[in-house]
C-alpha positions in Angstrom: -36.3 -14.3 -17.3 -34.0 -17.0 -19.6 -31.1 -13.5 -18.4 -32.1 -13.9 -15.1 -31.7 -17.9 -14.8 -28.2 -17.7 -17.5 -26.6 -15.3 -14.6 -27.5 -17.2 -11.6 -26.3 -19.9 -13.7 -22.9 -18.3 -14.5 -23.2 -16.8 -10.8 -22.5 -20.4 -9.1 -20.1 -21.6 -11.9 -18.0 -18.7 -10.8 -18.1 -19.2 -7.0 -16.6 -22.6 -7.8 -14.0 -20.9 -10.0 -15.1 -22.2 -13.4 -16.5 -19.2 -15.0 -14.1 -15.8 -14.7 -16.4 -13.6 -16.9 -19.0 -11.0 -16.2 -22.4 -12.2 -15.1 -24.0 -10.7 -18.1 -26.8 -13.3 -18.6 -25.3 -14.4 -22.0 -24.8 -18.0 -23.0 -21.7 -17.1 -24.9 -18.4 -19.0 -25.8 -17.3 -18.4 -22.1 -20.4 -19.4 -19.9 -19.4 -22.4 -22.7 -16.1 -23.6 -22.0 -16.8 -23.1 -18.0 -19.6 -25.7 -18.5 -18.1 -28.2 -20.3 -15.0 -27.8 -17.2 -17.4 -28.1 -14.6 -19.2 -31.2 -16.3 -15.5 -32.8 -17.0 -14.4 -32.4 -13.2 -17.5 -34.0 -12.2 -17.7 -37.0 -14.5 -20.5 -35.8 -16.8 -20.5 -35.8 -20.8 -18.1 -33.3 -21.5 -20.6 -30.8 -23.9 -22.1 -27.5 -23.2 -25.7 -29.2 -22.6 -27.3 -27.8 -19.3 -29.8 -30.6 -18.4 -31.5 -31.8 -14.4 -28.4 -33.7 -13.9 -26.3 -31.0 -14.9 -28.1 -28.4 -12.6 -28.2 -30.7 -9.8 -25.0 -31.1 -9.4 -24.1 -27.4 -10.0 -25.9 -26.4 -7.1 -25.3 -29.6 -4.8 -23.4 -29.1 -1.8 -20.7 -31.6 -2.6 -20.4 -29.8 -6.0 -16.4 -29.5 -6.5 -14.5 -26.1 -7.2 -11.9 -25.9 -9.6 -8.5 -27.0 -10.2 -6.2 -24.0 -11.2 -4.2 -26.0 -13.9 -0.9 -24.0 -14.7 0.3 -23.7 -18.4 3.5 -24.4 -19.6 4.8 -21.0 -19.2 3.9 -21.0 -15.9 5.7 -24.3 -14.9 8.8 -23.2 -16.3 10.8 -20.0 -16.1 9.3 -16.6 -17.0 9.7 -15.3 -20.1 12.9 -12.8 -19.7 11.0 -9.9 -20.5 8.4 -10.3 -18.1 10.5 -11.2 -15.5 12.5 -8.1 -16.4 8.9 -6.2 -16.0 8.6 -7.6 -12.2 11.6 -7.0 -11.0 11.2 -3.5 -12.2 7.6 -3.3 -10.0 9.2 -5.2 -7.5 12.1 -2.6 -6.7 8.8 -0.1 -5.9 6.8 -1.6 -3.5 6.3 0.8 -0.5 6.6 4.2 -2.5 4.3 6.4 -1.7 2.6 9.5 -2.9 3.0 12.6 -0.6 -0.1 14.1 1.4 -1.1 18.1 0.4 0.4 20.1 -2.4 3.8 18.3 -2.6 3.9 15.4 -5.2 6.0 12.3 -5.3 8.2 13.2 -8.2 8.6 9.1 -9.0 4.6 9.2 -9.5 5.1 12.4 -11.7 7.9 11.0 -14.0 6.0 8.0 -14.7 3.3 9.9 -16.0 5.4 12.1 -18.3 8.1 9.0 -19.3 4.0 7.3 -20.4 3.4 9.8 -22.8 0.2 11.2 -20.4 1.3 14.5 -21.0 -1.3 16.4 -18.6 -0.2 14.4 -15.5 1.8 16.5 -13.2 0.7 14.9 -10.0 -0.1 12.1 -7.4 -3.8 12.9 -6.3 -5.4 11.8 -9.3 -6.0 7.4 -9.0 -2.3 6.4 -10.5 -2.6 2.4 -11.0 -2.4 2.6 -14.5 0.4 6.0 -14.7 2.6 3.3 -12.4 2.4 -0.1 -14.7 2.8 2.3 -17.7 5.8 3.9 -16.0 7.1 0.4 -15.4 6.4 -1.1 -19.1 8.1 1.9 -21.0 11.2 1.3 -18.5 11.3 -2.0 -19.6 10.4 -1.7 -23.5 7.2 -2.2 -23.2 4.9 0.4 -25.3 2.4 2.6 -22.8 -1.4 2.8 -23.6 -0.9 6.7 -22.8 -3.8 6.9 -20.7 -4.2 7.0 -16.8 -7.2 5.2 -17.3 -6.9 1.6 -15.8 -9.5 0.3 -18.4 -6.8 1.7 -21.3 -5.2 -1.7 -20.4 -8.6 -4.3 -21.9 -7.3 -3.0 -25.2 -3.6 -3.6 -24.6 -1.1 -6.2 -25.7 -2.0 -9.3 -26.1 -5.4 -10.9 -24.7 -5.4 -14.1 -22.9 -7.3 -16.3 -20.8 -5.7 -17.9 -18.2 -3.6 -16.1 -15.8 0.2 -16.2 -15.7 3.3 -14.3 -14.0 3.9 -10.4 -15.8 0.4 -10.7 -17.0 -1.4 -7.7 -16.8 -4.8 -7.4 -14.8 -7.7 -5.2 -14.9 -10.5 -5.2 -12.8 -13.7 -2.9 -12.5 -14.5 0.0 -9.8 -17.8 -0.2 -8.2 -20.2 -0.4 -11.3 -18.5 1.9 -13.3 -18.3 1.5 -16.9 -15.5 3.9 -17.3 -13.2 2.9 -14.0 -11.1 0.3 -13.1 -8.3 -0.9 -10.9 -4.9 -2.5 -12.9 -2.4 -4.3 -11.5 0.9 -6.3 -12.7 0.4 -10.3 -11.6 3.6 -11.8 -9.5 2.3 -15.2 -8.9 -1.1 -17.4 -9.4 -2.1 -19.4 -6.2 -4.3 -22.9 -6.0 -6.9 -20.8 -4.2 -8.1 -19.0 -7.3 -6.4 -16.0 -6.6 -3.5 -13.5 -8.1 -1.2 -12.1 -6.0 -0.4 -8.6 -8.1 1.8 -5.6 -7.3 -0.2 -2.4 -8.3 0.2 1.4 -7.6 -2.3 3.8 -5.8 -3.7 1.1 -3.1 -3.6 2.5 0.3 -2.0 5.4 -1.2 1.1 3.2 -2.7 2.6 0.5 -4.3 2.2 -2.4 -2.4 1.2 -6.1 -3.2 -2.4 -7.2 -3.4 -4.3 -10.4 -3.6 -7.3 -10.3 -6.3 -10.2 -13.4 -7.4 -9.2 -14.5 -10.6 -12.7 -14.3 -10.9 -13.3 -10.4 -10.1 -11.3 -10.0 -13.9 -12.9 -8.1 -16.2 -13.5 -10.8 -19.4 -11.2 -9.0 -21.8 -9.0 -7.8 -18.5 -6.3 -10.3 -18.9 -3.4 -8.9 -21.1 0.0 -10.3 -22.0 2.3 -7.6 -22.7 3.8 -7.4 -26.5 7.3 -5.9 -27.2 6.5 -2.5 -29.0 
C-alpha cells in the first residue's frame, strides 16, 4: 500500500510539473528533490518531510505548478556544437519516407552513415536511425542502434532540459520501445518543443511534457 500512496504522491507532484520521473512508487533522490521544490514554491520548510501540511497543500486546489527556471546555458547562446546539431535537424523537417517498396534513400544513408549495418530501409520506426544520422554528421558518436532507448545510455545525462539536448520517451508500456527526439527550445508551459524523425511518417517538429521523459531520458551529447 506505502507503493500505492508514494505514486499517487509522485502522480500529483508531476501534474504540477515538480516531479519528471517515472511513477515507480519509490521514495528515491528524485520524488526528493521535487518535494523539497514544491514545499520551497509554497512557503514550507524546505526538507523532504511529507507531513498533513505538506499533503494538504499538495492536493489543494490553489496548489501552485512550477516555474520552469532556465540554466545558464539556456539564457545565453547555445553551445556551438549543439547549435551546429540543430541546424543540421533543422534543414530536414518535412522529409518523408516513401509508401510501398521504394525507400527514401536519406532514411537509408542515415542508417548506414550510423554504423546500423542491417538497415536498408524506411518501414522499420526510424526516430533514433534520424538523430544518429544527424550526430555522426555533426561529430557526434552514434549509439549504433535503431533503438530509441539506445539513447538513456548515451552522452552525457542531465536533469533539466536544454536546447540540442537529446530526449527519450517511452512507447505504450513497453520496456524495450521508445520514441527520441532532438529538443529546439524549452517553453514556460512545461513542455519541449523537439524535431524528431518517423512522426506522421517524417521529420517534423513536435511538442512533448517535460514530464512524459523517461528518468534517465535526458542526454547531453559528448564530442566522440
Amino acid at each position: 500500500m506505502e507503493k500505492d500512496i508514494i505514486r499517487t504522491f509522485q502522480g500529483r507532484l508531476q501534474k504540477l510539473g515538480y516531479y519528471h520521473g517515472d511513477l515507480d512508487g519509490a521514495a528515491g533522490a528524485m520524488t526528493s528533490s521535487a518535494t523539497i521544490a514544491f514545499k520551497t514554491a509554497h512557503g514550507l520548510a524546505a526538507r523532504d518531510y511529507v507531513g498533513p501540511i505538506t499533503l494538504t497543500t499538495l492536493f489543494s486546489p490553489t496548489a501552485k505548478a512550477a516555474s520552469i527556471i532556465l540554466p545558464a546555458a539556456q539564457t545565453s547562446p547555445v553551445d556551438p556544437s549543439l547549435e551546429l546539431l540543430l541546424e543540421e535537424a533543422r534543414k530536414w523537417i518535412g522529409l518523408k519516407e516513401i509508401p510501398g517498396p521504394v525507400d527514401n534513400e536519406q532514411i537509408v544513408t542515415w542508417g548506414k552513415a550510423a554504423g546500423i549495418d542491417w538497415w536498408n530501409n524506411d518501414d522499420d520506426a526510424w526516430c533514433a536511425v534520424a538523430l544518429n544520422g544527424w550526430l555522426v554528421a555533426c561529430g557526434f558518436p552514434s549509439t549504433k542502434s535503431a533503438l530509441a532507448r539506445s539513447f538513456c545510455d548515451y552522452g552525457k545525462r542531465i536533469t533539466v532540459p536544454v536546447p540540442g539536448a537529446i530526449g527519450v520517451i517511452p512507447r505504450g508500456t513497453s520496456p524495450t520501445f521508445g520514441h527520441v527526439f532532438l529538443i529546439e527550445k524549452v517553453n514556460a508551459n512545461g513542455t519541449v518543443t523537439a524535431i524528431n524523425g518517423n512522426v506522421s511518417n517524417m521529420v517534423k517538429r513536435s511538442t512533448y511534457s517535460i514530464s512524459s521523459i523517461l528518468s534517465n531520458g535526458l542526454r547531453l551529447p559528448v564530442a566522440a
